[in-house]
C-alpha positions as CSV (number, residue, x, y, z in Angstrom):
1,X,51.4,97.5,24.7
2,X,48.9,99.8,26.6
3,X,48.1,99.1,30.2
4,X,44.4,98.0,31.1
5,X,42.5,101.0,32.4
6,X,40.2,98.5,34.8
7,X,41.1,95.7,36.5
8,X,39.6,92.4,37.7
9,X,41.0,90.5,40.8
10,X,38.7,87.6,42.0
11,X,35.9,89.8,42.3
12,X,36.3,93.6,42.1
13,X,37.4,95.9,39.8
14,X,40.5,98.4,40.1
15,X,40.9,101.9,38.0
16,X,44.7,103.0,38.2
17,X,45.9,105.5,40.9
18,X,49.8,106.0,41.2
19,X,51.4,105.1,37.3
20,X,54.5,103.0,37.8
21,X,56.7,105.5,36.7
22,X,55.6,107.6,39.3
23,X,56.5,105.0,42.1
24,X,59.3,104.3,40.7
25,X,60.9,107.9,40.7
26,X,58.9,108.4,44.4
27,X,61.1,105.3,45.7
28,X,64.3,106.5,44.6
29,X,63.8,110.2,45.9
30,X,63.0,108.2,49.3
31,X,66.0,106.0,48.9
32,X,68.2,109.3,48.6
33,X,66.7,110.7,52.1
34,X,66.8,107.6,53.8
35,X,71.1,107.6,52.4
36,X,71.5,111.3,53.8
37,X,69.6,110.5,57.0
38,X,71.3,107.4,58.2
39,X,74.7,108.9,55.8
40,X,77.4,106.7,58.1
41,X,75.3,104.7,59.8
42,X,74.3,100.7,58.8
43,X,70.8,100.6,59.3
44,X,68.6,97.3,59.6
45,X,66.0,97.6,58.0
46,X,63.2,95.2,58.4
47,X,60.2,94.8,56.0
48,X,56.5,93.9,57.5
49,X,55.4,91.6,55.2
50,X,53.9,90.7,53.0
51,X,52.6,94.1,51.4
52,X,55.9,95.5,52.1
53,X,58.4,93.1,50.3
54,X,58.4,95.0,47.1
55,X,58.5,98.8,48.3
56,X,60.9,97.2,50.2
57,X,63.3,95.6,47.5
58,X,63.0,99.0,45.8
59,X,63.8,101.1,48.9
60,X,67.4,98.9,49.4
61,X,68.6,99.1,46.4
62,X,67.6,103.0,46.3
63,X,69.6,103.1,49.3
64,X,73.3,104.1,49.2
65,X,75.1,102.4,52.1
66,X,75.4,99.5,53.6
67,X,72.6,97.9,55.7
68,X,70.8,94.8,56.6
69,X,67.4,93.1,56.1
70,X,65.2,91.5,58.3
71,X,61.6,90.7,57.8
72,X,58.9,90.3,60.2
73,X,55.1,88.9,59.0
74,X,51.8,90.4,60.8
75,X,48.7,90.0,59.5
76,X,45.2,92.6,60.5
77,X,43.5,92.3,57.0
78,X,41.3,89.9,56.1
79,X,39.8,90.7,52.8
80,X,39.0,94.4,52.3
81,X,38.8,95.4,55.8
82,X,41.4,95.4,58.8
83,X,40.7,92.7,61.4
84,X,41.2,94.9,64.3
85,X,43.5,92.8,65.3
86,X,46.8,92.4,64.9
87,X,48.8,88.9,64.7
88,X,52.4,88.1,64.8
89,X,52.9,85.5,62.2
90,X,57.2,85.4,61.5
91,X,59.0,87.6,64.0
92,X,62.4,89.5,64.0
93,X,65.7,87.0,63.6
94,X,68.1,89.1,64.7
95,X,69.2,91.4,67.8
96,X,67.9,94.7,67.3
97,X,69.4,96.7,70.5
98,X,71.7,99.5,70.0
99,X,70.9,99.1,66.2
100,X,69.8,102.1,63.5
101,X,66.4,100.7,62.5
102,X,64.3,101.2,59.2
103,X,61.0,99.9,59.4
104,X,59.5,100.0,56.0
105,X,55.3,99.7,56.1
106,X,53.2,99.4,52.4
107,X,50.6,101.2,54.0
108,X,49.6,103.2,56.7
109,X,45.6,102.7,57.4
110,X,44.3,102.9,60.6
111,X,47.9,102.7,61.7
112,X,47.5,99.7,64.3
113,X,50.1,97.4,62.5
114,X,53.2,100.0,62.6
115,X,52.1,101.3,66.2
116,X,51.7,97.7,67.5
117,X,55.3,96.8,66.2
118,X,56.8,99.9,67.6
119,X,55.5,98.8,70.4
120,X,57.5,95.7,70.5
121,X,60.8,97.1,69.0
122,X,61.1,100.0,71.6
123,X,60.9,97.3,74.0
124,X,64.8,96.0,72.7
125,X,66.2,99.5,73.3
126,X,67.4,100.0,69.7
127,X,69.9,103.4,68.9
128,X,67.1,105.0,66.3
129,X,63.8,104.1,64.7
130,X,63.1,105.4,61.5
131,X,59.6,104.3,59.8
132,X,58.6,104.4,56.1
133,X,55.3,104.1,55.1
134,X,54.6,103.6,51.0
135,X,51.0,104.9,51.1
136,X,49.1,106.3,53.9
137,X,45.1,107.3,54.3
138,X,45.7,110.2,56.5
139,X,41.7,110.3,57.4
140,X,42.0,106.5,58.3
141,X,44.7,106.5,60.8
142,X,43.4,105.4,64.3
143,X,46.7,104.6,66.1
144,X,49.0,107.4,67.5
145,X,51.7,106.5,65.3
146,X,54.4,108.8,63.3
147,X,55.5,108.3,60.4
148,X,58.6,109.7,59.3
149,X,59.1,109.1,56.2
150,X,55.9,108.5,53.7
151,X,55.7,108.0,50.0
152,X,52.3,109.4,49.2
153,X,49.3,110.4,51.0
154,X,46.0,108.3,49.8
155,X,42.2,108.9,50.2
156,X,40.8,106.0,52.5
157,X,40.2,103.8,49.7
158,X,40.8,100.0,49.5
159,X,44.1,99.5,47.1
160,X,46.7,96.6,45.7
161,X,49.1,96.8,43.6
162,X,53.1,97.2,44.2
163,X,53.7,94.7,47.0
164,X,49.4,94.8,48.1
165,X,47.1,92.5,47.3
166,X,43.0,91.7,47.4
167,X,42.8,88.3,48.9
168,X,46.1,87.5,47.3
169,X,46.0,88.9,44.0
170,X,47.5,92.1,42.9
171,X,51.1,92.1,44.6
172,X,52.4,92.1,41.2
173,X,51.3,94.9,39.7
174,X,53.7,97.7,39.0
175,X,51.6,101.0,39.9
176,X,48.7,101.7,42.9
177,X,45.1,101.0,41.9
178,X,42.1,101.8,44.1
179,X,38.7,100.1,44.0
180,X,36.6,101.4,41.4
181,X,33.1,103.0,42.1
């Protein structure tokens, strides 16, 4: 069965960007750094959710060690567009101090999100912090935020697929699609 070439969701279209096979092989090259990095170490890593909860999955089981999961839920985006602001909606459930962290981000836009939850985490004296964004929009980034660890590099387009959505829609989809023109 071919795959569409556009996409509908609500109401825009989406043209493909990164082909599933190519975030699938990106994830497991990641997962193999990540296991060298923290080689020895059990790292917790926590998932921003929602877009992150797929990259997420993926990035564990690409992983080869043991660690834990956590998952915290803040929300900026309202539609197409980052609020400006950013909410705490689920925070973390466990104690974080002295711990190897992995923060895992499904994208990096203006960067207020990751460096507004560093922010918080530094705050509970953890042993490391090592963050992993999916995609990020290198001309969008705002925030003074470092990323150490990124899957691809994007142009500032609007995107979904592969844990992001538009208003909902798109989590599900296997590769990156950007907005068509």
């Amino acid at each position: 069965m071919s795959k569409p070439s556009i996409i509908t969701l609500h109401d825009l279209s989406f043209k493909p960007l990164i082909p599933e096979e190519e975030v699938r092989k990106r994830v497991l090259e990641l997962g193999e750094v990540l296991s060298a990095e923290l080689k020895g170490k059990r790292p917790l890593f926590i998932s921003i959710l929602s877009g992150a909860f797929v990259f997420a999955a993926d990035l564990i089981r690409a992983f080869d060690g043991d660690c834990e999961v956590s998952f915290v839920k803040l929300a900026s985006y309202a539609g197409t567009s980052s609020t400006g602001e950013v909410r705490t909606v689920l925070g973390l459930d466990k104690q974080i101090e002295g711990r190897h962290l992995v923060v895992v981000e499904d994208i990096v836009d203006t960067g207020q999100t990751l460096h507004h939850f560093l922010e918080e985490i530094l705050k509970h004296k953890p042993a490391s912090i090592t963050t992993v964004g999916f995609l990020r929009k290198p001309e969008a980034v705002a925030f003074p935020v470092k990323v150490d660890i990124i899957g691809f590099d994007i142009d500032d387009k609007f995107v979904v697929g592969y844990g992001l959505d538009y208003n909902g829609l798109g989590r599900n989809l296997r590769g990156i699609y950007v907005l068509a023109d």
